[in-house]
C-alpha positions as CSV (number, residue, x, y, z in Angstrom):
1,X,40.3,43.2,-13.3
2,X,40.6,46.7,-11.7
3,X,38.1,48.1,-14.4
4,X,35.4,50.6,-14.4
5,X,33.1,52.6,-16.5
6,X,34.1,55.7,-16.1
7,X,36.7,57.6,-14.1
8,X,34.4,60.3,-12.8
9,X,36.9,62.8,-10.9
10,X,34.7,63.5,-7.5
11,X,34.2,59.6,-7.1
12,X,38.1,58.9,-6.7
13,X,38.2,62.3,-4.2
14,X,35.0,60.6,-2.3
15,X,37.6,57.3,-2.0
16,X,40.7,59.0,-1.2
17,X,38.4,60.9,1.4
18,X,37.0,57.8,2.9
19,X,40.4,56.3,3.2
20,X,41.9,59.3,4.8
21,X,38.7,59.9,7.5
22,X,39.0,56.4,8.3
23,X,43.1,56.1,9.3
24,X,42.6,59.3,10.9
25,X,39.3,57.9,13.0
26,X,41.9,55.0,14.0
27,X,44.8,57.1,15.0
28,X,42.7,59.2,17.3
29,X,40.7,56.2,18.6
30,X,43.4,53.8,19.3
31,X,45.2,56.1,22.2
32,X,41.7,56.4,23.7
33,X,41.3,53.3,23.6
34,X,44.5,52.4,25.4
35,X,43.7,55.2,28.2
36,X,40.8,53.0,29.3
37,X,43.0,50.1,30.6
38,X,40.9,47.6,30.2
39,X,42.6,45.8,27.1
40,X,45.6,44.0,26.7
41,X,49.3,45.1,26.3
42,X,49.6,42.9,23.0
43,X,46.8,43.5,21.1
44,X,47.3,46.1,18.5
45,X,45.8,47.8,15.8
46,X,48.4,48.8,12.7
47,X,47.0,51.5,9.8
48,X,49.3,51.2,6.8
49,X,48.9,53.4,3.0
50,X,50.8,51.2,0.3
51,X,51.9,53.5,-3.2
52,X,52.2,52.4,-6.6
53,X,53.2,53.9,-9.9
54,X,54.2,53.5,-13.3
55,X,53.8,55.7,-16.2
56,X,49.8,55.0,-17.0
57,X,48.6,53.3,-13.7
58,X,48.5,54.2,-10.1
59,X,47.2,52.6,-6.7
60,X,46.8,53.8,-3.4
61,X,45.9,51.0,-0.7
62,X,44.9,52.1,3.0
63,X,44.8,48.9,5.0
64,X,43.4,48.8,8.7
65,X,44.7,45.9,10.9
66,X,43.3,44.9,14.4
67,X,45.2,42.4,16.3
68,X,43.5,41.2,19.5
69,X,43.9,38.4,21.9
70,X,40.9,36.8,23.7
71,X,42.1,36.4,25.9
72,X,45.8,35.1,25.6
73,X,47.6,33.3,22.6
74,X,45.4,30.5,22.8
75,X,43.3,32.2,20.8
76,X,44.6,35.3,18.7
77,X,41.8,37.3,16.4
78,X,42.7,39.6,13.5
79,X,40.4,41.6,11.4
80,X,41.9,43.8,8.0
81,X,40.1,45.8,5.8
82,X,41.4,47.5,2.8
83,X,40.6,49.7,0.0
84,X,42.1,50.0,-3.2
85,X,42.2,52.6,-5.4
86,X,43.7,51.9,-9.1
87,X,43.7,54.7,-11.7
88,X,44.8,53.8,-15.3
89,X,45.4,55.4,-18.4
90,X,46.8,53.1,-19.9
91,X,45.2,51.5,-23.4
92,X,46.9,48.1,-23.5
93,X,44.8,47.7,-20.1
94,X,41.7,47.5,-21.5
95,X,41.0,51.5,-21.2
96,X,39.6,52.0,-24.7
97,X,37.3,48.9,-24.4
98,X,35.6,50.1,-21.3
99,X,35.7,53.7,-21.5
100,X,35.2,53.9,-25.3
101,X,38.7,55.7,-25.8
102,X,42.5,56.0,-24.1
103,X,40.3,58.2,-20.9
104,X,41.4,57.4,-17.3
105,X,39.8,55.0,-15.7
106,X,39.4,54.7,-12.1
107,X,38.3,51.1,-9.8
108,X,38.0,50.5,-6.1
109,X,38.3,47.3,-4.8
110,X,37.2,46.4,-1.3
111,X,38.4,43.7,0.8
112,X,37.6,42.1,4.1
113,X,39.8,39.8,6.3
114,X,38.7,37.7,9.2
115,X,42.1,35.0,10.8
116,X,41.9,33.3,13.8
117,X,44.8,32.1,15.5
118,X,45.5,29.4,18.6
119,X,48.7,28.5,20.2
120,X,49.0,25.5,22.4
121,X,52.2,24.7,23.8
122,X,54.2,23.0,20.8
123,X,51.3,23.5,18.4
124,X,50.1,26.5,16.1
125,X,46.7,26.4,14.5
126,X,45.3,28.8,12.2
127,X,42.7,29.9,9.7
128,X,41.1,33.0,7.9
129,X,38.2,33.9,5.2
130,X,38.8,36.7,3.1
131,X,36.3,38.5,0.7
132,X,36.8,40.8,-2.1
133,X,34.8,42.8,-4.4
134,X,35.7,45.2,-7.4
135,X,32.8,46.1,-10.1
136,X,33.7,42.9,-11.9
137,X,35.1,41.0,-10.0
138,X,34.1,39.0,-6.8
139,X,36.7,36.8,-4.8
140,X,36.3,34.5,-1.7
141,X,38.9,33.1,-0.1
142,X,39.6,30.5,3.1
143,X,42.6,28.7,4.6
144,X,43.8,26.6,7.2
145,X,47.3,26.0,9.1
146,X,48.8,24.6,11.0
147,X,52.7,23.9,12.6
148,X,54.5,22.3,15.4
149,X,57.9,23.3,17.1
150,X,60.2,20.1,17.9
151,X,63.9,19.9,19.7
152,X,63.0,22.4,22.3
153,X,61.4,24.8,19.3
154,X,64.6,24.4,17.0
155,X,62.7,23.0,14.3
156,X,59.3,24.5,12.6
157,X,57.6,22.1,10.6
158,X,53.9,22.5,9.2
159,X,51.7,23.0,6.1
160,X,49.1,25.9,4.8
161,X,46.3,25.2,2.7
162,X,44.2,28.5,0.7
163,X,41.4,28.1,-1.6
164,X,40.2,31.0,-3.5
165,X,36.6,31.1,-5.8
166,X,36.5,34.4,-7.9
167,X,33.9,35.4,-10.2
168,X,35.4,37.1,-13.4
169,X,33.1,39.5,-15.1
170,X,33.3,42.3,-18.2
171,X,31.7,46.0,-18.3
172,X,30.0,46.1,-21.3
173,X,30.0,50.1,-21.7
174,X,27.4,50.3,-24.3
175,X,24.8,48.5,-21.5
176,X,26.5,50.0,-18.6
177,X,26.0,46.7,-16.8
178,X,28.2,43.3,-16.6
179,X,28.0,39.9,-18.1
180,X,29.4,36.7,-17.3
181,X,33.4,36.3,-18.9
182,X,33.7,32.8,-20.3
183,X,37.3,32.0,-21.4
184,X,37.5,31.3,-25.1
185,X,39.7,28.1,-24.1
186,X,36.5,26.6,-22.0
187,X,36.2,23.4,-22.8
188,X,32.4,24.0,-22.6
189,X,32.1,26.9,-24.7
190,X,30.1,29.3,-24.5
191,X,28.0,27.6,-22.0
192,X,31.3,27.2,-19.6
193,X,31.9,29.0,-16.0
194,X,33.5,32.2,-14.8
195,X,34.5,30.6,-11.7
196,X,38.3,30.7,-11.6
197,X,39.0,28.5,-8.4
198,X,42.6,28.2,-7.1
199,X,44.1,25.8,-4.6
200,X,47.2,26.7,-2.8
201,X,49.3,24.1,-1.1
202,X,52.3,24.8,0.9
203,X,54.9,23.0,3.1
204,X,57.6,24.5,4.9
205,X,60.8,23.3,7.1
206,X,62.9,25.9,9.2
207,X,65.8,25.0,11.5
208,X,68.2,26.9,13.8
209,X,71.2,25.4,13.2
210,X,72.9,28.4,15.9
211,X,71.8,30.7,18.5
212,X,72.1,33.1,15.0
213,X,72.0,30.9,11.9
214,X,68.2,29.8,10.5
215,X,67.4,27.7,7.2
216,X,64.4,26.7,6.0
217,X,62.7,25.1,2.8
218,X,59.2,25.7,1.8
219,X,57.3,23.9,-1.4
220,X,54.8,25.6,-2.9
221,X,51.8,24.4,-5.1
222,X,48.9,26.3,-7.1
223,X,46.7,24.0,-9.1
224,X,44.1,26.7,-11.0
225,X,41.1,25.9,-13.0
226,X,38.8,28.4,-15.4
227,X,39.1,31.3,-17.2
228,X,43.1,33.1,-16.3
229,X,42.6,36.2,-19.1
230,X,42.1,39.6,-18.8
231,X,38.6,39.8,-21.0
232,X,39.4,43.5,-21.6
233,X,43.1,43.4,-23.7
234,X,42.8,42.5,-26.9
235,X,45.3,40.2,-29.8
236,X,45.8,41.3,-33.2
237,X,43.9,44.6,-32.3
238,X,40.7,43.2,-31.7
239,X,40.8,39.6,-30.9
240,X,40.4,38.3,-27.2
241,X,43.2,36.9,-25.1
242,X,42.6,32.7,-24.8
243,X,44.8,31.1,-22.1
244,X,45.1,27.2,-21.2
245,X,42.1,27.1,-19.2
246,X,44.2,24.7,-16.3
247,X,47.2,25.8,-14.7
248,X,49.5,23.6,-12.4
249,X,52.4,26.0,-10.4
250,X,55.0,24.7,-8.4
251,X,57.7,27.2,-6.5
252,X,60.2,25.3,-4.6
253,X,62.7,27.9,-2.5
254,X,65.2,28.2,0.4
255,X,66.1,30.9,2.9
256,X,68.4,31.8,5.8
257,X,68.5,34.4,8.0
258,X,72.0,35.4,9.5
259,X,73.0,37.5,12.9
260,X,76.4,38.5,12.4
261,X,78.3,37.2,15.4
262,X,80.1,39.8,17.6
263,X,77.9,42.6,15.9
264,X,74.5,42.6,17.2
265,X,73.0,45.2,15.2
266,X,73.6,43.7,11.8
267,X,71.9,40.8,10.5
268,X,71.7,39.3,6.6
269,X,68.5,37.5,5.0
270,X,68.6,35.4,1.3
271,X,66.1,33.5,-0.2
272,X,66.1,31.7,-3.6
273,X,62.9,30.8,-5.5
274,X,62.5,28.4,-8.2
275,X,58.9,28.8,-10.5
276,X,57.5,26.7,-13.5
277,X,54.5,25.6,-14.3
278,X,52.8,23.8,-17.5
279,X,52.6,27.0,-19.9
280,X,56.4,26.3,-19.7
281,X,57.3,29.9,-17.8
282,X,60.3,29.2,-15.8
283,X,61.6,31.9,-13.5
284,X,64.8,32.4,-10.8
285,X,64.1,35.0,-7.9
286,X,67.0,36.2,-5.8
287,X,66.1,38.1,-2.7
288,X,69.1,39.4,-0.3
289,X,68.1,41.7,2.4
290,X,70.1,43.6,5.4
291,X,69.0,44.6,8.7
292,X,70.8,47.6,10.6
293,X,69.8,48.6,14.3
294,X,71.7,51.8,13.9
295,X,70.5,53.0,17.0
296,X,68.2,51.8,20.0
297,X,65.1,52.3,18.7
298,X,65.5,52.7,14.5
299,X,66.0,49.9,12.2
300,X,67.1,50.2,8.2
301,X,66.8,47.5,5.7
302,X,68.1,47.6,2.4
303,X,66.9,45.1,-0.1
304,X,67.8,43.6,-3.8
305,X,66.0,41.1,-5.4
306,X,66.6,40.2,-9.2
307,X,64.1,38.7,-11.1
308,X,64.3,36.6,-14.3
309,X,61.5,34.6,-16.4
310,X,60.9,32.5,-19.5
311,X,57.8,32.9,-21.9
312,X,54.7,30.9,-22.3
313,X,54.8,27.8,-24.4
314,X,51.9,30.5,-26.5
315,X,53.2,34.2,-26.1
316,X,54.9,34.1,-29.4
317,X,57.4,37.1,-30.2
318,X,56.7,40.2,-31.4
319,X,58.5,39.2,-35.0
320,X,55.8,36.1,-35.0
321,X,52.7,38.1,-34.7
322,X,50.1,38.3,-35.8
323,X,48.7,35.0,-34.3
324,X,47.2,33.1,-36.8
325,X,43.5,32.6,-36.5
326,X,43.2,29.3,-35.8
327,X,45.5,29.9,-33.1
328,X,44.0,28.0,-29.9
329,X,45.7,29.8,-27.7
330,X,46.8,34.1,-28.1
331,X,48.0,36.8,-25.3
332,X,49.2,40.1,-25.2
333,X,50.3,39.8,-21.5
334,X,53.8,41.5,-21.0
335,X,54.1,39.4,-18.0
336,X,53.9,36.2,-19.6
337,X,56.8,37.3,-22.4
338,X,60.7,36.6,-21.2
339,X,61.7,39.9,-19.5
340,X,64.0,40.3,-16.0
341,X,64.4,43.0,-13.8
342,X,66.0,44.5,-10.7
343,X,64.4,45.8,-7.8
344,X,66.7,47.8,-4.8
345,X,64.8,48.8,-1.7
346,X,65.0,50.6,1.5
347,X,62.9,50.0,4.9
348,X,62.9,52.6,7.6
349,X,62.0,52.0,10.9
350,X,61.5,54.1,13.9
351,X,60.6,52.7,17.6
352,X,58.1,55.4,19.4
353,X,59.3,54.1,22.7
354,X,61.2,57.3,24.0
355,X,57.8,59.8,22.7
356,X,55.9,57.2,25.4
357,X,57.9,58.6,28.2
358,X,56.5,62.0,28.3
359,X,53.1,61.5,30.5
360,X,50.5,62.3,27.5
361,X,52.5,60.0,24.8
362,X,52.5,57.2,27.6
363,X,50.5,55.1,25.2
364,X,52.9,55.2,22.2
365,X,54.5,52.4,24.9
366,X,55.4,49.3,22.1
367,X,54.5,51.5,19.0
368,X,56.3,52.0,15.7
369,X,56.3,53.6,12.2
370,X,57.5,51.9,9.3
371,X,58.3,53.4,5.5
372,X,59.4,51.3,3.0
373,X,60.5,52.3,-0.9
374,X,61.0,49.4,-4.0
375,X,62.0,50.9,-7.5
376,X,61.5,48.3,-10.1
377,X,63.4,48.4,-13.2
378,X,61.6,45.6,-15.7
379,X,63.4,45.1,-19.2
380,X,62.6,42.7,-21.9
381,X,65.2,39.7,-22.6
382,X,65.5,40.7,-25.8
383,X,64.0,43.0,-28.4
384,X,62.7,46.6,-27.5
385,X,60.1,48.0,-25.5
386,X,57.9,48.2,-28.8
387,X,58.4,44.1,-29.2
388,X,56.8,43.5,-25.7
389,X,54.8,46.6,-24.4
390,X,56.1,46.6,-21.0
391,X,54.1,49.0,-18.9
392,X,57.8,50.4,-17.6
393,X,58.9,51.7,-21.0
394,X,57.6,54.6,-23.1
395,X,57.7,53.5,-26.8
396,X,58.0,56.0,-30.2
397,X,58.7,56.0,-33.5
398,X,60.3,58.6,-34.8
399,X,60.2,60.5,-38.5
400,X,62.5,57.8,-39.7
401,X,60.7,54.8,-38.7
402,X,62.9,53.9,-35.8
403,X,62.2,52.9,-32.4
404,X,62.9,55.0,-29.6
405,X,62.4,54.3,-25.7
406,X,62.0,56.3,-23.1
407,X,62.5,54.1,-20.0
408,X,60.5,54.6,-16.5
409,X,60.8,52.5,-13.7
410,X,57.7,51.3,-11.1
411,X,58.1,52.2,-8.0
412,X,56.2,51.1,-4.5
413,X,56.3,52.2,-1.1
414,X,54.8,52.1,2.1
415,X,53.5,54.0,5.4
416,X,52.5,52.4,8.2
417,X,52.1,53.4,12.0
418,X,51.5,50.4,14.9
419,X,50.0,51.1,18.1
420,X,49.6,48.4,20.8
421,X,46.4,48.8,23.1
């Protein structure tokens, strides 16, 4: 839920501290490492900081990744850990509700990932268990894979299964301790769960129909059960949200992936994915994405996706509200109203491989930095940004009663360094 009782300044420096100390620890242990000799040339350990901001909420996201095989690809083991760090100011997020008033807030979230992967001739085998834990909020996640390669590895065929169990809780600030959320849709009522379990299905079909031409088709499903609200935003000013306590997703979508023949430094990527589910939200995704090798040893990809969604059967329109109180079910989620948006991008990456000639830098051999940059522009279909409340748009009213906007994209980005040992 990314909340927290109070945004006490020196705790989000202590984070930011601890996040910084610990990618600095692995940049200066990983060449050491290496220097030893005794690992192998295709394990690797990648340290990446993900950014992102709108006008009242901001996240930074160290993530530490160790690749290792043991002792070959028969058997591939990858560790993660990440910590994120959200800082809000923003109201409609529950702020006055936990802190007492519109105060920054600040949460950190910490997650832990274990996957283990195995190889055997025409055969890939996976699985991973994942655990995550914010101050009200606990998640615990597993999953399985597995694929097979046919007509001398032309054709990818396989299925992923994930099953997630998170434990929703509420900061009650007058205690200073959490309770229990129960959805007000439970069927139980107030004696129901808040155990939100998720199943994620997914099937997936790739063929190379040329030395540099790949499709593939991959099916999706998310069947969801227990309580989907955010306990801390509130409906008519002070009523809780109440969503359909079942959900049932399913994302169909198709890809290729392109070389340009005769120019083999360019190559073009699509997708197309399909969404609904039974609150009746219905969305298109276009993604289209470019590869450049400008030179040897740096790649640029610039990136478009366009976004555009349907509302739930229950987010009624801003000219329909108040709910009614015998509503059954109420939001005030901008993300389930109809909105679209646009999102350009840019990827830079830069191969290390000529530092790793020079005798001391040997070890940068096979390593890389990456930077990546989304801006996100997010409009309502219709209406203004008063009608919806979209975190991307800064709403007034002027002297004469009108509405004025003052529009702010999100943006997101990335830094990541990978070092093989």
């Amino acid at each position: 839920m990314r909340l927290r009782l109070n945004a006490r300044t020196r705790s989000l420096v202590r984070s930011l501290s601890l996040c910084l100390g610990l990618a600095a620890l692995c940049v200066l242990v990983a060449p050491l490492v290496t220097l030893v000799g005794s690992l192998r040339a295709d394990d690797r350990v990648t340290i990446r900081g993900n950014y992102y901001r709108e006008p009242s909420t901001r996240v930074l996201a160290p993530v530490v990744n160790v690749e290792m095989d043991v002792p070959d690809e028969r058997l591939t083991v990858e560790g993660q850990y990440l910590l994120d760090v959200v800082t809000s100011a923003s109201i409609a997020s529950g702020a006055a509700a936990v802190t007492g008033g519109d105060f920054l807030f600040t949460e950190m979230r910490h997650e832990g990932t274990l996957r283990l992967r195995s190889k055997l001739k025409e055969w890939q085998f996976g699985g991973e268990f994942r655990y995550s834990t914010e101050s009200d909020y606990i998640s615990r996640q597993f999953g399985f894979n597995v694929g097979r390669e046919l007509l001398n590895r032309s054709i990818r065929v396989g299925m992923i299964y994930k099953g997630v169990l998170s434990s929703v809780f509420v900061i009650r600030p007058s205690f200073r301790d959490t309770v229990p959320w129960v959805s007000p849709s439970d069927p139980n009522g107030t004696e129901g769960t808040n155990l939100l379990q998720r199943h994620y299905f997914k099937l997936f079909y790739g063929h190379d129909l040329h030395r540099t031409f790949t499709v593939g088709v991959q099916l999706e499903g998310i069947f969801s059960h227990g309580p989907h609200e955010n306990p801390y935003r509130r409906v008519n000013g002070s009523e809780f949200q109440a969503f359909p306590f079942t959900q049932r997703r399913f994302a169909p979508n198709v890809y290729f992936r392109w070389a340009l023949p005769k120019v083999n430094w360019i190559a073009l990527e699509g997708r197309y994915r399909f969404y609904l589910d039974d609150w009746e939200v219905r969305s298109h995704t276009i993604d289209t994405r470019l590869h450049f090798r400008i030179a040897r040893h740096l790649l640029i990809r610039l990136r478009y996706q366009y976004f555009t969604q349907t509302a739930a059967f229950f987010a009624l329109p801003a000219d329909e509200q108040p709910y009614p109180m015998d509503a059954v079910f109420k939001t005030s989620a901008p993300q389930l109203q109809a909105h679209y948006h646009h999102t350009p991008g840019l990827m830079l990456m830069l191969e290390l491989d000529p530092l790793a000639r020079l005798p001391a830098l040997a070890w940068l051999e096979g390593a890389w930095i990456q930077a990546t940059y989304n801006h996100i522009l997010t409009f309502p279909t219709s209406g203004n940004c008063l009608d919806y409340t979209f975190p991307y748009q800064i709403c007034r009213v002027n002297e004469m009663g009108e509405v004025e906007s003052e529009y702010r994209g999100a943006r997101n980005g990335s830094l990541a360094l990978s070092i093989p040992f």
